[in-house]
Backbone as a ProteinNet text record, in pm:
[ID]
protein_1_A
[PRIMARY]
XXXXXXXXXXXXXXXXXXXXXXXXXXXXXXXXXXXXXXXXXXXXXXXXXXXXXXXXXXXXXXXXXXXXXXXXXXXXXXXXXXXXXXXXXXXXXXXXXXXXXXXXXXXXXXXXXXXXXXXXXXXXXXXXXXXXXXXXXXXXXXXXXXXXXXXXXXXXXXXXXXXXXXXXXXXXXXXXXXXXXXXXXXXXXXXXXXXXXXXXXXXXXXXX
[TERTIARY]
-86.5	-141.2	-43.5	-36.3	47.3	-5.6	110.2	48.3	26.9	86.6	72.8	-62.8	-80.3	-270.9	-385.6	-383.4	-415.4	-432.6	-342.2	-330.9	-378.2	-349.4	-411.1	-576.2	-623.6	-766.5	-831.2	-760.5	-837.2	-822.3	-728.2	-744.3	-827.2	-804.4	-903.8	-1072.9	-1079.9	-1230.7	-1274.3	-1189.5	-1255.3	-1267.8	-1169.1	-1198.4	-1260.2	-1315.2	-1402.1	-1541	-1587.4	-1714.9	-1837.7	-1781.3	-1889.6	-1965.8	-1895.2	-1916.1	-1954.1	-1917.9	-1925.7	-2064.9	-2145.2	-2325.1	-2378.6	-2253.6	-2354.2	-2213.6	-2139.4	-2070.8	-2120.9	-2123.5	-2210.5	-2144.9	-2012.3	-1933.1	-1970.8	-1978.3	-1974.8	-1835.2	-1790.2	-1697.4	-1587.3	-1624.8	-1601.8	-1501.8	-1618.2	-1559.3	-1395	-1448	-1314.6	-1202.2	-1204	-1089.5	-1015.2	-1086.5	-1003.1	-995.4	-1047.2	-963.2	-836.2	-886.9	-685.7	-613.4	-666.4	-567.5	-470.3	-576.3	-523.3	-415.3	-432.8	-405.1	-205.6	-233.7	-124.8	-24.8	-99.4	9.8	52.3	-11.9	11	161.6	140.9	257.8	391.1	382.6	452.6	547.9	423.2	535.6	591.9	539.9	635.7	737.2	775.5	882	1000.4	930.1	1020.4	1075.7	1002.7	1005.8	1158.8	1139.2	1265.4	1181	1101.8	1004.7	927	1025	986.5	901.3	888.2	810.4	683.9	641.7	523.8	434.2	519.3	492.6	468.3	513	453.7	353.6	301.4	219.8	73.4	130	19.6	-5.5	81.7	111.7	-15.4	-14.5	-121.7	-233.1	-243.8	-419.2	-449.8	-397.5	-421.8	-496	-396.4	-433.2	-563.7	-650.5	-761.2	-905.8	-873.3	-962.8	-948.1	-825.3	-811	-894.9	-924.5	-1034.5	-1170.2	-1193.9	-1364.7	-1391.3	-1305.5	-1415	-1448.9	-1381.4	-1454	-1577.9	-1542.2	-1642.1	-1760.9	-1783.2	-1872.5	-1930.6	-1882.8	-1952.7	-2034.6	-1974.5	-2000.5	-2153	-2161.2	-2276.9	-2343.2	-2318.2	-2436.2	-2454.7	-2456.2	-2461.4	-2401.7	-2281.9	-2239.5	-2147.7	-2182.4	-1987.9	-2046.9	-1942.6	-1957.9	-1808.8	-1826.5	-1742.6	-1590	-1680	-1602.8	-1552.7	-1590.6	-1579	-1405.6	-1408.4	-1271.1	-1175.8	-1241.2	-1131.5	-1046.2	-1144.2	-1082.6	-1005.3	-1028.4	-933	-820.8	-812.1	-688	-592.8	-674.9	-575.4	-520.3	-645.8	-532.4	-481.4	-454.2	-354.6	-187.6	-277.3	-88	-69.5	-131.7	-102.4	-30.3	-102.4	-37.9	94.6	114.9	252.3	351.5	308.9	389.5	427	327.3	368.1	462.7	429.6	527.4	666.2	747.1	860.8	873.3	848.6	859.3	915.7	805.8	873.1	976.5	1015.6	1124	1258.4	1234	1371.8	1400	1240.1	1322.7	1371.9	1312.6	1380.1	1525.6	1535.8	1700.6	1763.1	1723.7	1812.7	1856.2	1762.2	1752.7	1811.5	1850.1	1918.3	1852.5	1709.1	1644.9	1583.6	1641	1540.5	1719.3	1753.6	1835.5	1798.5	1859.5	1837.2	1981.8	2100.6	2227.9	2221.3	2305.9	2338.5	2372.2	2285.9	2320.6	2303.9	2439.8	2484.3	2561.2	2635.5	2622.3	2583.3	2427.6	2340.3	2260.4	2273.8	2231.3	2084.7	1972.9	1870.8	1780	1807.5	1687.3	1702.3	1814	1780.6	1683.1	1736.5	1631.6	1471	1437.1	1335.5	1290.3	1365.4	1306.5	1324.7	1372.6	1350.7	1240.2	1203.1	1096.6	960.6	978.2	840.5	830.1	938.8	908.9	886.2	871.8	866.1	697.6	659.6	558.4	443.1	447.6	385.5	383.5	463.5	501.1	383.8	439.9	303.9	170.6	132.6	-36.6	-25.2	71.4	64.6	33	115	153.9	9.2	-54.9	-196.7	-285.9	-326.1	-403.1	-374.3	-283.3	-265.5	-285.8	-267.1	-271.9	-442.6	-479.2	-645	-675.6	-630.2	-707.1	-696.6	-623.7	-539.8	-637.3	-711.9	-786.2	-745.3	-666.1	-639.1	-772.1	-772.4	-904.6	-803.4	-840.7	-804.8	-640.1	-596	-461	-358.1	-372.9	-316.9	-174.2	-163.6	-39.5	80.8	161	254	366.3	440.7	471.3	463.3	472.3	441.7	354.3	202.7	98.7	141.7	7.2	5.8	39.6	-51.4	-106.5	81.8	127.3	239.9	341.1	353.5	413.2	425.6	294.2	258	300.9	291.9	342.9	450.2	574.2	717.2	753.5	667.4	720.6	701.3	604.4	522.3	609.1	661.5	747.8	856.3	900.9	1020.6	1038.9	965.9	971.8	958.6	878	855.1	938.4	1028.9	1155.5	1283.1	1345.1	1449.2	1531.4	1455.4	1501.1	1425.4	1436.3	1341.2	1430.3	1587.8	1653.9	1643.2	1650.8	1607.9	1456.2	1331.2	1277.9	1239.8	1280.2	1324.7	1370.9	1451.2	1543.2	1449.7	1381.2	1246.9	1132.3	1142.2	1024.2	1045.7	1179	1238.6	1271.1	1331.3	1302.6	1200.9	1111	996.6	880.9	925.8	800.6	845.6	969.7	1032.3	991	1033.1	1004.1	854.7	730.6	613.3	577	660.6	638.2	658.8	759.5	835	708.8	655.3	529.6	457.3	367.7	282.7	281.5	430.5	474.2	433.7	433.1	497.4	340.4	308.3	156.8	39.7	82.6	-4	41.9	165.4	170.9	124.2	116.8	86	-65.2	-189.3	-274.1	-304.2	-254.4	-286.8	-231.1	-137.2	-105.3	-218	-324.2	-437.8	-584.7	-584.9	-696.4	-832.6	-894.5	-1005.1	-955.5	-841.5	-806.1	-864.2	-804.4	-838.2	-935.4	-1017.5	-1185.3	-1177.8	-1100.4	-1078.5	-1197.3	-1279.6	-1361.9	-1286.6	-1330.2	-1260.4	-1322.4	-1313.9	-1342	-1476.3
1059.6	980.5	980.6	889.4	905.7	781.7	762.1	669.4	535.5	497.8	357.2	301.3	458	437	426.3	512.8	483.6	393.3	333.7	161.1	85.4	113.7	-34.7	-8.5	123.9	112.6	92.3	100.2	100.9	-74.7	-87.2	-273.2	-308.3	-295.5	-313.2	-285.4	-134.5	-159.5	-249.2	-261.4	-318.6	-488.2	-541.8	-671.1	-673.9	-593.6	-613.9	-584.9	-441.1	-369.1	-482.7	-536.3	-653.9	-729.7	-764.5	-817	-777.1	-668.2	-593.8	-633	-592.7	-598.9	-771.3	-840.7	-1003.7	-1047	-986.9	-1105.7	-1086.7	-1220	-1203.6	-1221	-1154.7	-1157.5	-1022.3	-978.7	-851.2	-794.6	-625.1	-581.5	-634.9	-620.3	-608	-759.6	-897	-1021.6	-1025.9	-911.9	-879.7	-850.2	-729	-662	-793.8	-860	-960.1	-1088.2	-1135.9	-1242.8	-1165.2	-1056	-984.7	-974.9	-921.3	-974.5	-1077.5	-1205.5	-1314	-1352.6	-1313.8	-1337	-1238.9	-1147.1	-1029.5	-1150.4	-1203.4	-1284.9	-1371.3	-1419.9	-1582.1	-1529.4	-1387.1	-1355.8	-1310	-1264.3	-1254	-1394.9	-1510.3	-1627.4	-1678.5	-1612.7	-1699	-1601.3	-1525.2	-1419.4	-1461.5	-1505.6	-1611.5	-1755.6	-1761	-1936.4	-1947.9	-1824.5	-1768.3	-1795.5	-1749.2	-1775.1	-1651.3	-1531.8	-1397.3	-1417.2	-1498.8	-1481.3	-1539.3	-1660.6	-1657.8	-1499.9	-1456.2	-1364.4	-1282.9	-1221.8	-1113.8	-1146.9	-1287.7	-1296.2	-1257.7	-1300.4	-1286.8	-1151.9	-1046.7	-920.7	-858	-922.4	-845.4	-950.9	-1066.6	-1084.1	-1020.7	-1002.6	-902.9	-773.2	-742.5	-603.9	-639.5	-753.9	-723.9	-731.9	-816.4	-780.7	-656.4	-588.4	-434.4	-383.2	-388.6	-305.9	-323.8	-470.3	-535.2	-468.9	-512.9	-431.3	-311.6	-255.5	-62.5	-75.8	-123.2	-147.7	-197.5	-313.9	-390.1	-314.8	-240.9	-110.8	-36.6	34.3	149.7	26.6	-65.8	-88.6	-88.2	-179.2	-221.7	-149.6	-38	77.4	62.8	7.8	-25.5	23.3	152.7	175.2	266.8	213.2	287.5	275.7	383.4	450.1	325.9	243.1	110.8	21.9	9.7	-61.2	19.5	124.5	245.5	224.7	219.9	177.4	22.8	-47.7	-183.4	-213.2	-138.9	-127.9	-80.8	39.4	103.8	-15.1	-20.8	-174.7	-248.4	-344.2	-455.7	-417.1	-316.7	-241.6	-239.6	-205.8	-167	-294.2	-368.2	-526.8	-588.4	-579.7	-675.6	-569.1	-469.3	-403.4	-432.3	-429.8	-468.5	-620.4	-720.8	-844	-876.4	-856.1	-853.2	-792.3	-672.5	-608.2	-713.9	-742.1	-855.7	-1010	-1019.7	-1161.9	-1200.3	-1049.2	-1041.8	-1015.3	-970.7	-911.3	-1093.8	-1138	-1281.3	-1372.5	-1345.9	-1433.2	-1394.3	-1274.7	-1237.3	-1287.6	-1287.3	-1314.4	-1439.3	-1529.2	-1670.6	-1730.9	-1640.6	-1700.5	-1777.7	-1803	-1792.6	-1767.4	-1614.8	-1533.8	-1388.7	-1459.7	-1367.4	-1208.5	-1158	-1005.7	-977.7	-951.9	-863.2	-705.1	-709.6	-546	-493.7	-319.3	-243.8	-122	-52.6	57.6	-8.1	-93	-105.8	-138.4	-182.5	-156.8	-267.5	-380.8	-499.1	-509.5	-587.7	-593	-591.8	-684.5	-673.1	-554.1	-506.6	-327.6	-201.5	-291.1	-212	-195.8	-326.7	-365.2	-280.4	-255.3	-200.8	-36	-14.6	145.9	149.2	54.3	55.3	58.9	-39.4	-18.6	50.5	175.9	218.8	393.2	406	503.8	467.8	348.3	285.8	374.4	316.7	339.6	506.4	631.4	719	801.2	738.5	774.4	790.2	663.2	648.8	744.6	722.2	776.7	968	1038.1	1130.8	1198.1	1083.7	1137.3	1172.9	1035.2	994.7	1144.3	1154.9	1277.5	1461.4	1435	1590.5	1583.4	1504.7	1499.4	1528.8	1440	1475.6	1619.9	1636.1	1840.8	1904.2	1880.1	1970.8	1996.3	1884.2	1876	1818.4	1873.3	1826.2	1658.1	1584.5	1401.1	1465.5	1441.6	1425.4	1314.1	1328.6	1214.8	1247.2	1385	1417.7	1271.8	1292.2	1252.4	1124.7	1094.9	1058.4	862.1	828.8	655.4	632.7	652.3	591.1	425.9	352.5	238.2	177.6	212.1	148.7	103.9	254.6	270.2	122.2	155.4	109.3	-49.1	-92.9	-306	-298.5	-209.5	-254	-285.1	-200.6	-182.5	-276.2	-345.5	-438.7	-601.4	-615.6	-713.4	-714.1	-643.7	-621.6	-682	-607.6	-599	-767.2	-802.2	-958.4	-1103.6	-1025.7	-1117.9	-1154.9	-998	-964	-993.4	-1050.3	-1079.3	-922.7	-832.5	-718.5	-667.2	-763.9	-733.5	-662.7	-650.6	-588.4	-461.5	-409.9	-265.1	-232.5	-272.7	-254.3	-161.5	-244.1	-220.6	-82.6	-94	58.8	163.1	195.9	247.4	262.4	143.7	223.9	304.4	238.3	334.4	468.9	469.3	659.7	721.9	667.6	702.5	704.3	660	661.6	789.5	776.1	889.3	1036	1047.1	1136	1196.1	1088.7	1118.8	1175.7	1137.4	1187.4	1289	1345.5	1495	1546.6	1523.8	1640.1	1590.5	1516.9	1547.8	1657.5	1667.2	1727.7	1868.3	1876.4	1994.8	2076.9	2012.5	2010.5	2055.1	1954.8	1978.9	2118.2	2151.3	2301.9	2377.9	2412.7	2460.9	2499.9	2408.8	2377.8	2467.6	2396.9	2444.3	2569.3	2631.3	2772.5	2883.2	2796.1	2875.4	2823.2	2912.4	2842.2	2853.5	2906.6	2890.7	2780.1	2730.1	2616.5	2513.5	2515.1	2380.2	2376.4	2412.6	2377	2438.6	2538	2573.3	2712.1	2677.3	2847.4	2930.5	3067.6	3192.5	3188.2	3203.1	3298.7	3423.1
-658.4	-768.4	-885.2	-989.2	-1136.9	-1180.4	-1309.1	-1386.6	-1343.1	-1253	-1203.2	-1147.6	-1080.2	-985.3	-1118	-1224.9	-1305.1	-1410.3	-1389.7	-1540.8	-1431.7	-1276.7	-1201.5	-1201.8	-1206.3	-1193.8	-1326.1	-1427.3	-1566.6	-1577	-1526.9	-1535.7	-1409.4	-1303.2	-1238.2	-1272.3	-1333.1	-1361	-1507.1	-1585.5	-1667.3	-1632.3	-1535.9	-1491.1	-1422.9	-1287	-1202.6	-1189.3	-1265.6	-1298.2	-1325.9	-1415.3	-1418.7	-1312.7	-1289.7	-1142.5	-1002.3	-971.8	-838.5	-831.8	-891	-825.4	-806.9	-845.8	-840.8	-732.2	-716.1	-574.9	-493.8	-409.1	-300.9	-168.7	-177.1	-33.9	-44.6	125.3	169.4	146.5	133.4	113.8	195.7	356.7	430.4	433	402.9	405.4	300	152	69.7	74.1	174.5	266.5	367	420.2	500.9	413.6	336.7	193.9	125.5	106.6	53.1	155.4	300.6	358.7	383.3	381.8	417.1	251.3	169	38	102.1	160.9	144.9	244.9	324	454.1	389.8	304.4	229.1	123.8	98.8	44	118.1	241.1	339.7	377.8	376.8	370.3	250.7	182.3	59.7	34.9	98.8	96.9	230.2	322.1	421.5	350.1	321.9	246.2	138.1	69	-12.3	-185.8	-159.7	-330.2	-374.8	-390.8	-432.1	-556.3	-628.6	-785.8	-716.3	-644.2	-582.4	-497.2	-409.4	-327.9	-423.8	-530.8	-638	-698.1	-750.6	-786.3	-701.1	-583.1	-449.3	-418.4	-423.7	-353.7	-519.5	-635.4	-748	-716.7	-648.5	-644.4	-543.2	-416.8	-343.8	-360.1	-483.4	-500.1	-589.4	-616.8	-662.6	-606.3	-442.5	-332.6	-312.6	-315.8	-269.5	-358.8	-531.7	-572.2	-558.8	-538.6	-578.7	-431.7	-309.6	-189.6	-213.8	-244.8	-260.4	-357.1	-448.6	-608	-554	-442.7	-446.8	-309	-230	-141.8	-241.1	-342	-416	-481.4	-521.2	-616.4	-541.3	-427.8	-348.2	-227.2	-273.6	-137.7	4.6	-6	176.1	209.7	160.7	207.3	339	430.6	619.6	636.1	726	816	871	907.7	993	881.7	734.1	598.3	580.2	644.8	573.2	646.3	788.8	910.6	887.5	889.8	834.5	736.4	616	494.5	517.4	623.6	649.3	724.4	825	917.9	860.1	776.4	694.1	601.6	536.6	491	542.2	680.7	772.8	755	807.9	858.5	740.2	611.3	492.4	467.1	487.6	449.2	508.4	701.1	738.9	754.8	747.1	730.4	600	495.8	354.8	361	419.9	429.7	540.2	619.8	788	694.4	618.3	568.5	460.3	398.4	300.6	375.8	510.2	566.8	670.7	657.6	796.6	656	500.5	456.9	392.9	426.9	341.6	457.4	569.4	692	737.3	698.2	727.9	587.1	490.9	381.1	318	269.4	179.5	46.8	79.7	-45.4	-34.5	-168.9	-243.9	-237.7	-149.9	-164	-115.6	-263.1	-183.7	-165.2	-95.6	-49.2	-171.2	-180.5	-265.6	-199.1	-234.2	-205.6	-67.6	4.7	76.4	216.5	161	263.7	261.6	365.7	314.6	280.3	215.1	139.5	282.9	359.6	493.5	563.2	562.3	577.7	507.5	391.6	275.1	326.5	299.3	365.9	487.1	590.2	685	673.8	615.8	539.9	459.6	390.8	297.4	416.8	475.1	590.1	706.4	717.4	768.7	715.8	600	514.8	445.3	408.2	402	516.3	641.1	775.8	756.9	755.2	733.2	655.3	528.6	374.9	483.1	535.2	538.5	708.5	777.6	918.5	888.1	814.4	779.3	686	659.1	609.3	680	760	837.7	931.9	1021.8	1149.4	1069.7	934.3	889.5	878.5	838.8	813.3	898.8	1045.1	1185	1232.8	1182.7	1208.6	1156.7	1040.5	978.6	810.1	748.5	610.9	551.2	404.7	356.5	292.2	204	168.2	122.3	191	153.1	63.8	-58.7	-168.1	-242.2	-186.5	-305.4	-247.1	-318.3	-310.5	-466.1	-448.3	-602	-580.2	-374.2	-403.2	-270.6	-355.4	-260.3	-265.7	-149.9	-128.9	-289	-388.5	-510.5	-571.8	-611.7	-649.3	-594	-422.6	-378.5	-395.8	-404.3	-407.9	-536.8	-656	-807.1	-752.6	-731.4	-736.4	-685.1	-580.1	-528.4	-575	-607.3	-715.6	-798	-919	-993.8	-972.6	-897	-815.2	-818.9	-775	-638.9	-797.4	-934.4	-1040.7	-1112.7	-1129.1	-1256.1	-1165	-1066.1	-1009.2	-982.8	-946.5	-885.4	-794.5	-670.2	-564.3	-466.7	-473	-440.5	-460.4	-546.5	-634.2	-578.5	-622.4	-573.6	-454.9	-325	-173.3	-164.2	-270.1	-252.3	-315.1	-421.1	-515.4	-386	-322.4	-215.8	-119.1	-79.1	33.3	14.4	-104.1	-103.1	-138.8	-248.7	-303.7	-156.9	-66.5	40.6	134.1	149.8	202.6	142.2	35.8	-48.9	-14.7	-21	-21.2	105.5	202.5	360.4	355	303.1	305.6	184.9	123.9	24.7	83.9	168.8	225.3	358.4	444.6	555.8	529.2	406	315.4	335.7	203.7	175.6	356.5	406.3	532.7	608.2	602.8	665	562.1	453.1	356.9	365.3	374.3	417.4	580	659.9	785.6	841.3	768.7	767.6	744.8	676.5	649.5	672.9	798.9	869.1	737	686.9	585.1	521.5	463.4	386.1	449.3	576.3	648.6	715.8	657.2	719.7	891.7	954.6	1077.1	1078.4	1141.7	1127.9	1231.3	1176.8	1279.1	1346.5	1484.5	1611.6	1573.7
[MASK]
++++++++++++++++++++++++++++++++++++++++++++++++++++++++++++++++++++++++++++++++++++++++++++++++++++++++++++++++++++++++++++++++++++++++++++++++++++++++++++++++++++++++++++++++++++++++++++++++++++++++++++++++

């Protein structure tokens, strides 16, 4: 968590709170409109129109809050509501890094090499450090970790930098900000989870 998860939920709740108890889409229908919102930004990242795709990659992120919000009012939050969020999650992450690397490639969408290292590379360091973060959670939990959040670039973190990134004509930079920052988070959660599971009472493991 840091400051970024924080300014997005204080703007998020003060724009959305209102509302949560009178929309009348199910959460569930919410989670798959941001999806479709996250793909729509995926192509405009092929297309070669990074300031569209950022704009898209933050309405996105505001189906990403009203579904939880509008579970939480109207009592619906299940099991299968969490699963689904997680999916189109992967799905819009990996469709978005997918459509920034076919458009640096197809010569489109301005992303030069920095450090060497051309920008659709970036990209695929970024998503696959991305996958990592949520994979690296997801399997320590199943181990017996209690919610595993540390780390310095959750999802939240990650769609700013890139949003940003993709608005201010440093979507190059960006790429590179997630790619280690996701990396990074893999390695403290790795961390964290032995830490944790070194001790069986920690991790919810009863003795023998």
């Amino acid at each position: 968590m840091g400051f970024a998860v924080s300014v997005a939920a204080g703007v998020a709740f003060v724009l959305g709170k209102p509302f949560e108890s009178v929309i009348p889409l199910s959460p569930n229908t919410l989670t798959l409109m941001g999806f479709a919102v996250s793909v729509a930004a995926g192509v405009a990242f092929v297309l070669g129109k990074p300031f569209e795709g950022g704009l898209l990659i933050l309405f996105s992120g505001v189906f990403d809050v009203l579904d939880g919000g509008v579970a939480r009012a109207k009592g619906r939050i299940t099991p299968f509501g969490g699963v689904l969020d997680s999916v189109c999650d992967r799905y819009s992450d990996g469709l978005m890094f997918l459509g920034i690397m076919a458009g640096a490639i197809n010569g489109r969408l301005p992303v030069p090499p920095i450090m060497g290292i051309d920008g659709w590379l970036w990209s695929g360091y970024a998503l696959i450090g991305s996958f990592l973060v949520s994979y690296t959670r997801a399997r320590a939990e199943s181990a017996g970790c209690r919610k595993l959040s540390v780390g310095i670039a959750e999802r939240t973190e990650r769609m700013l930098i890139l949003a940003f990134g993709a608005l201010s004509g440093f979507l190059g930079w960006a790429l590179v900000l997630i790619a280690v920052f996701s990396h990074i988070t893999m390695v403290q959660r790795v961390l964290r989870a032995k830490s944790i599971l070194s001790k069986p009472s920690e991790s919810g493991i009863q003795k023998p």
